[in-house]
C-alpha positions as CSV (number, residue, x, y, z in Angstrom):
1,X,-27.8,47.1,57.9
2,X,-26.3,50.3,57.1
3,X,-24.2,52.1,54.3
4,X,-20.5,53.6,55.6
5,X,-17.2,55.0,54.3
6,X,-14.9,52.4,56.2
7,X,-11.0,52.9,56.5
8,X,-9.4,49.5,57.2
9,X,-5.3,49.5,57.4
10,X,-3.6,46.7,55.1
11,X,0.3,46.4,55.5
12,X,0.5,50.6,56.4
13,X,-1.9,51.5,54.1
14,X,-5.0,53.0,54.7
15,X,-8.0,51.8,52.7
16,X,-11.4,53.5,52.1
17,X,-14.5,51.6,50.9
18,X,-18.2,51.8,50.7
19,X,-19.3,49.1,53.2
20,X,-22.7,47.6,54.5
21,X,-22.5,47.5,58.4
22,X,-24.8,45.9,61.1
23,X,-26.3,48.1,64.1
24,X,-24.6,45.6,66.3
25,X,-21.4,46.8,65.1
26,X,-21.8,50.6,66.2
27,X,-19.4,51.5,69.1
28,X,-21.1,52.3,72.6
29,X,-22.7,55.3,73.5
30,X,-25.7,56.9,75.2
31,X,-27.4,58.2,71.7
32,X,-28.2,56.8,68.1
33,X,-28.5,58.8,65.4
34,X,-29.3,58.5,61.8
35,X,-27.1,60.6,60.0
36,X,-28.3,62.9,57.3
37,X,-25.3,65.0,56.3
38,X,-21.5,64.8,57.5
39,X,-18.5,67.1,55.6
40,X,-14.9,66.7,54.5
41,X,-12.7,68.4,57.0
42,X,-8.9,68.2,57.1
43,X,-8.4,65.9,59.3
44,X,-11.3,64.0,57.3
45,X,-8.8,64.3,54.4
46,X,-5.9,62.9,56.1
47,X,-7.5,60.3,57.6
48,X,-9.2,59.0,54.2
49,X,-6.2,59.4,52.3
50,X,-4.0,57.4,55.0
51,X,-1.3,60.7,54.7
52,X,-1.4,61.5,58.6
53,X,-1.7,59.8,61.7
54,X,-5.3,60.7,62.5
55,X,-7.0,57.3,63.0
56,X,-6.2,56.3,66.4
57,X,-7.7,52.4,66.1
58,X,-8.9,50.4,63.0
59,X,-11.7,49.9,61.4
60,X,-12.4,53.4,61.5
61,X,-15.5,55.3,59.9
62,X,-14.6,58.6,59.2
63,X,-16.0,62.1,59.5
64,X,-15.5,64.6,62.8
65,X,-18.7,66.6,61.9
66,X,-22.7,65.0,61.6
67,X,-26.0,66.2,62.0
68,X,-28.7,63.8,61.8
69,X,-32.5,62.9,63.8
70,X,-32.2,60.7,67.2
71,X,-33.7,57.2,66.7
72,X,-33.1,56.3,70.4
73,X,-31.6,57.8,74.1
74,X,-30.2,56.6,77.2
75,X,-29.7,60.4,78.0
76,X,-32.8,62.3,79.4
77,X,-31.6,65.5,77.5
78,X,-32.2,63.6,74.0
79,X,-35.5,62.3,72.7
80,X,-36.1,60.1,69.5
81,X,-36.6,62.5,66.9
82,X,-34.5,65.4,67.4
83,X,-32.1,67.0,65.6
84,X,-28.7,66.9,66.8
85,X,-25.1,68.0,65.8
86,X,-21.7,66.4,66.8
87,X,-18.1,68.5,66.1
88,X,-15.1,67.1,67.3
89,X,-14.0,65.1,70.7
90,X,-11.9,62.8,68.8
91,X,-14.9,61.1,66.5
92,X,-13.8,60.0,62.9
93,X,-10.3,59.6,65.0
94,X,-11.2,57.3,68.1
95,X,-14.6,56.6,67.9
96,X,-16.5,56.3,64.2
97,X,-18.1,59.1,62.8
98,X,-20.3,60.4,60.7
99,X,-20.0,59.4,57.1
100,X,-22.3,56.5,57.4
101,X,-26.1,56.5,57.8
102,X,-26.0,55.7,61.4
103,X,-23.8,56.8,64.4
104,X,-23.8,55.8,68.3
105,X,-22.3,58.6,70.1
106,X,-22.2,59.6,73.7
107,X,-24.8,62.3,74.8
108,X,-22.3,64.9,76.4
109,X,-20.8,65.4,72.8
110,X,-23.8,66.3,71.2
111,X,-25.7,69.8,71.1
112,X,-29.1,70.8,69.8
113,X,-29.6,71.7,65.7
114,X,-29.2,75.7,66.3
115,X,-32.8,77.7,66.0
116,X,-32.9,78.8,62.4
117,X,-30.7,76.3,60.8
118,X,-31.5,73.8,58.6
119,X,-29.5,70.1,58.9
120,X,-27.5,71.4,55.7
121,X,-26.6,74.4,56.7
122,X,-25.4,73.2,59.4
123,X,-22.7,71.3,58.0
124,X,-22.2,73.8,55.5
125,X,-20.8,75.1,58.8
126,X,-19.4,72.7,60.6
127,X,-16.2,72.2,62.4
128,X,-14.7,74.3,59.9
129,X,-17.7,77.0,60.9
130,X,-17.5,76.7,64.6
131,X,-14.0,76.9,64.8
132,X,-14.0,80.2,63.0
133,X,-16.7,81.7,64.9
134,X,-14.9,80.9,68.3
135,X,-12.0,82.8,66.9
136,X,-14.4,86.0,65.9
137,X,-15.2,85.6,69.7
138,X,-12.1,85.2,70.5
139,X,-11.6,88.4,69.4
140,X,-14.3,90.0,70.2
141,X,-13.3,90.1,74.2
142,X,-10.2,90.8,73.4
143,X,-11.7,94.1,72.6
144,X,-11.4,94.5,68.8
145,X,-14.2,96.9,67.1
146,X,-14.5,97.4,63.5
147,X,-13.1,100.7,64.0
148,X,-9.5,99.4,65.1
149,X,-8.5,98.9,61.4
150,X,-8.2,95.5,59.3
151,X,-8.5,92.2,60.4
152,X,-6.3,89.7,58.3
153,X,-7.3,86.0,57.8
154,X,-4.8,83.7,56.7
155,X,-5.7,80.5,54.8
156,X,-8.9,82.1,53.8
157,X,-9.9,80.0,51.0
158,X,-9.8,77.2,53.4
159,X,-12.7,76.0,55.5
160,X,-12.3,77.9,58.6
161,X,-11.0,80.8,56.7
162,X,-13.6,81.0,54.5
163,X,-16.4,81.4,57.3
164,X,-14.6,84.0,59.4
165,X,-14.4,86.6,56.3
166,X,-18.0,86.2,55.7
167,X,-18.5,86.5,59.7
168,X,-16.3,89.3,60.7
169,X,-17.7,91.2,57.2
170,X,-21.3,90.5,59.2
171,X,-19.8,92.1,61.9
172,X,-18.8,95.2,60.2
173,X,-15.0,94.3,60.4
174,X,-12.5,95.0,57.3
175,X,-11.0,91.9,56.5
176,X,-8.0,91.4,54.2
177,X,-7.9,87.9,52.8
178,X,-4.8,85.9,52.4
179,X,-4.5,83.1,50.1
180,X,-2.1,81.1,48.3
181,X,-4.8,80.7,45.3
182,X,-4.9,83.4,42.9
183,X,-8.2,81.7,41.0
184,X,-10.3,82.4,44.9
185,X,-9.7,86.3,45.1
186,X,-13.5,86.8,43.3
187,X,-15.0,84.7,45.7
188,X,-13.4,85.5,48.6
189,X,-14.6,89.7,48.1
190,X,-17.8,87.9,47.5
191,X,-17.4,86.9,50.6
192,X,-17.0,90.0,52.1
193,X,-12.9,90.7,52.2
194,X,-12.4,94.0,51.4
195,X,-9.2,93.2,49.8
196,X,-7.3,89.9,48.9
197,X,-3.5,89.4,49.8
198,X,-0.9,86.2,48.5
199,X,0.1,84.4,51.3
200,X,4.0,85.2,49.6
201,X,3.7,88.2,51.5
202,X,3.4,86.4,54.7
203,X,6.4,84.2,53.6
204,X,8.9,87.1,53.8
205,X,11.7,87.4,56.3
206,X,10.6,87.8,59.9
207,X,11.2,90.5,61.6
208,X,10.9,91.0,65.8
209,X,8.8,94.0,65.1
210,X,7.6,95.3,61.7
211,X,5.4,97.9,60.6
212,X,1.9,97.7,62.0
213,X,-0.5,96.2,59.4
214,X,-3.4,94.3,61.7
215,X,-5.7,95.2,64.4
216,X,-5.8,91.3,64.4
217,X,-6.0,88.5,62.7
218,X,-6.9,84.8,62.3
219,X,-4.7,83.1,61.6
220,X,-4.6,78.7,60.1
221,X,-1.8,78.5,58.9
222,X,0.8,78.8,62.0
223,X,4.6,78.3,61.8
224,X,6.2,81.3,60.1
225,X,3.1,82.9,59.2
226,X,2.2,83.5,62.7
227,X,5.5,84.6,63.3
228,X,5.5,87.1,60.6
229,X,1.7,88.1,61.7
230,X,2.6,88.8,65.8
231,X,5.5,91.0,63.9
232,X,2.7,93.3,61.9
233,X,-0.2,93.5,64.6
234,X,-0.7,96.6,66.0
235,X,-0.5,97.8,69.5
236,X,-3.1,96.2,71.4
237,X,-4.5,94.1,68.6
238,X,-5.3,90.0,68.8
239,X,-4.5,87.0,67.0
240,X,-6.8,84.2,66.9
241,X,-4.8,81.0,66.2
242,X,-6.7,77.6,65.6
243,X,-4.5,75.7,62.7
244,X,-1.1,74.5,61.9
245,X,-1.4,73.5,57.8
246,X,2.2,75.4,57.7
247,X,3.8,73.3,60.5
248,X,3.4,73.4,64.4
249,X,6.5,75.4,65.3
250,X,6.8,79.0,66.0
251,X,9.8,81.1,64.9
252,X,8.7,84.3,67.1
253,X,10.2,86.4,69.8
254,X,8.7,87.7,72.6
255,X,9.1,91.4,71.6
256,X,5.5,91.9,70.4
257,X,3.6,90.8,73.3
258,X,6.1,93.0,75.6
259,X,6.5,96.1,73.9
260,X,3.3,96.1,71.9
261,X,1.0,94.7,74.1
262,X,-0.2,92.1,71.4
263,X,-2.5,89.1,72.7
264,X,-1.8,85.4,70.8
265,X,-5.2,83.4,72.1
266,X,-5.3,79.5,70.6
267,X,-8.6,78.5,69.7
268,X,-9.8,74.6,70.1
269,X,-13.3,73.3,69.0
270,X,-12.6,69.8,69.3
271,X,-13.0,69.9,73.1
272,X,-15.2,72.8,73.4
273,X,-17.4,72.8,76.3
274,X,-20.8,72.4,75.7
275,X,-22.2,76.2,76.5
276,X,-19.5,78.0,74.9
277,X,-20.4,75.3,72.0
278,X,-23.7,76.2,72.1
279,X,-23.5,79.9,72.1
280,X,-21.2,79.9,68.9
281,X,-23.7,78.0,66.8
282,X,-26.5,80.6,68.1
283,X,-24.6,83.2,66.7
284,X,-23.6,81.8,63.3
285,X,-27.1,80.8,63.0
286,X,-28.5,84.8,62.9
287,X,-25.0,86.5,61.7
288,X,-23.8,83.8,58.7
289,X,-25.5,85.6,55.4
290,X,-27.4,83.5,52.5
291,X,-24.8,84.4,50.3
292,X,-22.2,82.2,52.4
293,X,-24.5,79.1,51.7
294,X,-24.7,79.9,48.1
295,X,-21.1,80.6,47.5
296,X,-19.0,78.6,49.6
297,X,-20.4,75.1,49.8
298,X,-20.6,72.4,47.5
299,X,-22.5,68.9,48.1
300,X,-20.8,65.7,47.1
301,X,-22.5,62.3,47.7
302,X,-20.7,59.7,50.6
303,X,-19.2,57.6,47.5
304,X,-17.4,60.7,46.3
305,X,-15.7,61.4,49.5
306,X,-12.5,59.6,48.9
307,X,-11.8,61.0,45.8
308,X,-12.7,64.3,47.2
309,X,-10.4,64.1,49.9
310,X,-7.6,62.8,47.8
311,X,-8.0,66.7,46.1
312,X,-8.4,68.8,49.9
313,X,-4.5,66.9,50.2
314,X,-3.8,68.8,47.0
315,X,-4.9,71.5,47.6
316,X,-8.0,71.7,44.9
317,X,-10.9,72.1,47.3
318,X,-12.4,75.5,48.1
319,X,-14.4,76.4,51.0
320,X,-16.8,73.8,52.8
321,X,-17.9,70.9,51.4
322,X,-21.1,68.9,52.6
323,X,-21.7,64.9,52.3
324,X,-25.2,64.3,51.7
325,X,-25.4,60.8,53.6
326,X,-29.5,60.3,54.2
């Protein structure tokens, strides 16, 4: 038997629980793995809570990210004992994931624990983490150097924009923080933001071209934010998109990729293919400073989760927080 977070569905409602499981009722998959930490991610959030359409069948166990020790392989490339982490392909959503102390998963989603890391850091990382650092690279070949000007980040007190101001700082990079909560400025230029915006500037009538602001940007929020942010970027400069918290549409014209040259890349981790996958955590395992660990995470315990993700809805969570499952 086993401990889990379980989300049942009762008459449209989505109910989380604490639940012992049997190892007979893990889904099929090539790799077992006993899970040490998972974290509360957005989707995490809204599947817990029951306040979007995430889980795609029921029961479900939640959690997109874990990182945990193999107990046993049908795959050849895993051997009981090693670490391993899993991010995305549909997991906490199709398949269950990993807040409970054991997980089945297939191999090919799976990638080795980075040199360097330890299981926490890890998920102090996460999704969140991975996702950000594919939009640095993102970036990066589209030929932005620290010497192009500022880089904005929108929804940086967020998970994902939390990591990519302390990893474009790393990389030398200006970054200008935007955020909707006043209380985060001191932690985000502890990050590494050389300055801190309010996302009300972002919410201002949208131009087809504005003044030039950003060499680039990455950008969460989507909708009219990205709108307003293709408006401001400067002639050859990148945007890194990988969320839509402000909705999925996009009020833009087509007058800044025309006439100022200005490159909109989308960013997806969820289906990331394992080398690209395995190149970003590399990299955030030698550029992500201490400081990030120190100042951006907080650890909760598996029986808090549903409370905690009742507060990521409501906008009261800050930065990355870890699930200590083992």
């Amino acid at each position: 038997m086993f401990k889990a977070l379980l989300l049942q569905q009762h008459d449209k409602q989505t109910h989380a629980a604490i639940t012992e499981l049997d190892e007979h009722q893990l889904p099929e998959g090539d790799v077992t793995v006993a899970v040490q930490y998972s974290s509360l991610n957005y989707k995490d959030g809204l599947a817990i809570t029951g306040k979007g359409k995430i889980v795609r069948q029921w029961p479900m166990v939640p959690g997109i990210d874990l990182v945990g020790t193999v107990l046993d392989s049908a795959d050849a490339r895993y051997q009981a004992g090693e670490q391993v982490v899993l991010t995305g392909w549909g997991v906490g959503e199709g398949h269950w994931g990993g807040m409970a102390e054991k997980a089945r998963l297939k191999a090919d989603w799976l990638v080795p624990l980075a040199a360097g890391l330890t299981p926490l850091q890890s998920m102090q990382i996460g999704t969140a983490g991975l996702t950000a650092m594919l939009c640095v690279m993102a970036l990066e070949e589209a030929g932005l150097t620290p010497d192009q000007g500022d880089i904005l980040v929108t929804g940086a007190s967020g998970g994902v924009g939390s990591v990519a101001v302390a990893l474009l700082a790393a990389l030398g990079f200006s970054v200008v923080a935007a955020t909707g909560r006043s209380a985060n400025h001191e932690l985000l230029l502890k990050l590494g933001a050389s300055r801190v915006i309010s996302r009300d500037e972002l919410l201002t009538p949208i131009r087809p071209l504005d003044k030039q602001l950003w060499a680039g940007a990455v950008d969460t929020v989507g909708s009219s934010v990205l709108a307003k942010i293709l408006s401001q970027v400067n002639y050859n400069g990148a945007v890194a998109a990988c969320g839509l918290a402000g909705g999925f549409e996009l009020p833009a014209t087509v007058m800044p990729f025309i006439l100022r040259n200005v490159r909109l890349q989308g960013v997806d981790s969820v289906m990331c293919p394992f080398a690209r996958r395995q190149q970003a955590w590399q990299r955030l395992a030698t550029l992500l400073p201490a400081h990030f660990y120190q100042t951006a995470c907080k650890e909760i315990l598996l029986e808090e989760a549903p409370e905690a993700a009742a507060k990521m809805m409501d906008g009261q969570i800050t930065g990355r927080v870890v699930i200590k499952i083992a």
